[in-house]
C-alpha positions, -999 to 999 in steps of 0.1 A, spaced: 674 11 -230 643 10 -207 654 46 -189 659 63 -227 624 48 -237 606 61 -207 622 94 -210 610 98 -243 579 82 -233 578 110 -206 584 138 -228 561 128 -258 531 127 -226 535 162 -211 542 175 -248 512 162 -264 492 174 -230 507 208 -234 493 212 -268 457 197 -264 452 221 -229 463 253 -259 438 237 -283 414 230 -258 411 269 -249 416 277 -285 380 262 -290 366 273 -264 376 310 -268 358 310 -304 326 290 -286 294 311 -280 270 292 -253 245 312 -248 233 310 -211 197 299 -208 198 300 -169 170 328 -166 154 317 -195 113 309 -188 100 313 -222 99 311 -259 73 325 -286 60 351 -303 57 391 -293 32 417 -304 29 449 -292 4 473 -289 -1 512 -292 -27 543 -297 -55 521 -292 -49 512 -257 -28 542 -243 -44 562 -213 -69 532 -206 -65 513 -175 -46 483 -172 -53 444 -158 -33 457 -126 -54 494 -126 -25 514 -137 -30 537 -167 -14 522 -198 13 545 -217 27 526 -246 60 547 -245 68 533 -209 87 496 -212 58 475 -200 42 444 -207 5 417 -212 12 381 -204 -14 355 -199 -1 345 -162 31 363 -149 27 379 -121 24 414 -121 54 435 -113 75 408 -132 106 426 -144 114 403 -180 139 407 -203 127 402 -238 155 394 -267 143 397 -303 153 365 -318 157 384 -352 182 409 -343 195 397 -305 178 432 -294 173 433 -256 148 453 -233 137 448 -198 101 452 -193 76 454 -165 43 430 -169 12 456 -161 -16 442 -177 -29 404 -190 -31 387 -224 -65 370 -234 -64 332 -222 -71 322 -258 -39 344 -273 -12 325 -292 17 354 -281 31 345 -251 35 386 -246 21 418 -257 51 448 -252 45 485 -253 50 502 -282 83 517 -263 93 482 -261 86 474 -298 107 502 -308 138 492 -285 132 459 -298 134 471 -335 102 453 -343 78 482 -354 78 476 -388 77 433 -381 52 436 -360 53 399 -348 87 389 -337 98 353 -325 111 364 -290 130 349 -261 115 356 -224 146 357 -192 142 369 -158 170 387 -139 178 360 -116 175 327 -95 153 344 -64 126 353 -91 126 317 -106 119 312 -70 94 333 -64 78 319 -97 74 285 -82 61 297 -52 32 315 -67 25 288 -91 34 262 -69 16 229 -88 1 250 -113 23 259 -132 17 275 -168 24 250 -201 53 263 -219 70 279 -195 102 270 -181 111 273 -140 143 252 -135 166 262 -106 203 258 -111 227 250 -89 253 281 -86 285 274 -108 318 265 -89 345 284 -104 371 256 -120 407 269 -135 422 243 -149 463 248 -139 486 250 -169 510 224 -168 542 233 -179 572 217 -197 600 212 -173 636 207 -180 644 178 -192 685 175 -195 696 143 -198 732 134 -205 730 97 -221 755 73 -234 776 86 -264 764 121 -249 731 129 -270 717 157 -253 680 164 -250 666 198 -235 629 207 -242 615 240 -222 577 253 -224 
C-alpha cells in the first residue's frame, strides 16, 4: 500500500508542476514590464520653434528647429536622449545643443522636428519620459557629475542580466503493473 500511495503521490507532484511551469509562462507572455534600465528622467516637454531658429545655441551651434535636438538644464552637451511621449508612447532620439533656464519647470525643451515626431504640436506640453541608449553613458553621467549630481534625475547602474531558461520538465512514463492488474500510464 505504501509503494501505490507514493506512486500516486509521485505522479500528482510532477503533474501539478507540469501545469503551474504552462501557467507560469502563460502569464508572463501576456505581462508588459517596461524596462526602465536607461531611464534618467521624468517630466514635462516643451518645444520651441520660429522664434529661436537660425540663432545660436548654449553650445555655439546654429539652432534649426527641424533638426532632432534638444535644451536641458544640465545634460551634457552632445547627450543623445531618447524622449517617449507618455501620451501616445511616441519615441524620438534627440541630441542636447543648447540649455534650459535654471528656474524652468520642463525638464527639456525639443525642436520643433522633435515635437512633431513626438505628435505633440497641437499639446504643446507633454508629460515625457527621458532614457539614454546605454550603460557606458549612465557612466559617463556619473563621471561628469560625480557628487553633484542634478535633483530628479536618475543614474543607477545595473548589473548586466544572466540569461536563465528554466528546463521543462517533462512527464515520464509511468507504467505500473499492480496487484489485480490496474494499469496506470500518464505521458506529457
Amino acid at each position: 500500500m505504501k509503494k501505490i500511495s507514493l506512486i500516486i503521490g509521485l505522479f500528482l507532484f510532477f503533474g501539478l508542476t507540469k501545469v503551474q511551469a504552462q501557467d507560469e509562462s502563460i502569464l508572463l507572455e501576456n505581462v508588459h514590464v517596461a524596462d526602465s534600465t536607461f531611464l534618467i528622467e521624468e517630466g514635462v516637454a516643451s518645444y520651441y520653434g520660429i522664434r529661436f531658429h537660425l540663432r545660436k545655441t548654449a553650445n555655439g551651434e546654429i539652432y534649426d528647429m527641424e533638426e532632432l535636438t534638444a535644451a536641458h538644464k544640465h545634460l551634457p552637451f552632445g547627450t543623445m536622449l531618447r524622449v517617449v511621449n507618455l501620451k501616445n508612447e511616441k519615441e524620438v532620439w534627440v541630441r542636447v545643443n543648447d540649455r534650459l533656464p535654471k528656474s524652468s519647470k520642463r525638464v527639456i525643451d525639443l525642436s520643433k522636428g522633435a515635437a512633431k515626431e513626438l505628435e505633440m504640436i497641437r499639446d504643446g506640453v507633454v508629460h515625457v519620459r527621458l532614457e539614454v541608449p546605454d550603460q557606458e553613458t549612465i557612466v559617463s553621467l556619473i563621471d561628469y557629475y560625480q557628487e553633484n549630481k542634478p535633483e530628479g534625475m536618475r543614474l543607477r547602474l545595473y548589473p548586466e542580466p544572466i540569461e536563465f531558461f528554466r528546463p521543462e520538465i517533462e512527464m515520464f512514463d509511468l507504467m505500473l503493473t499492480l496487484p489485480g492488474e490496474l494499469i496506470f500510464s500518464r505521458v506529457k
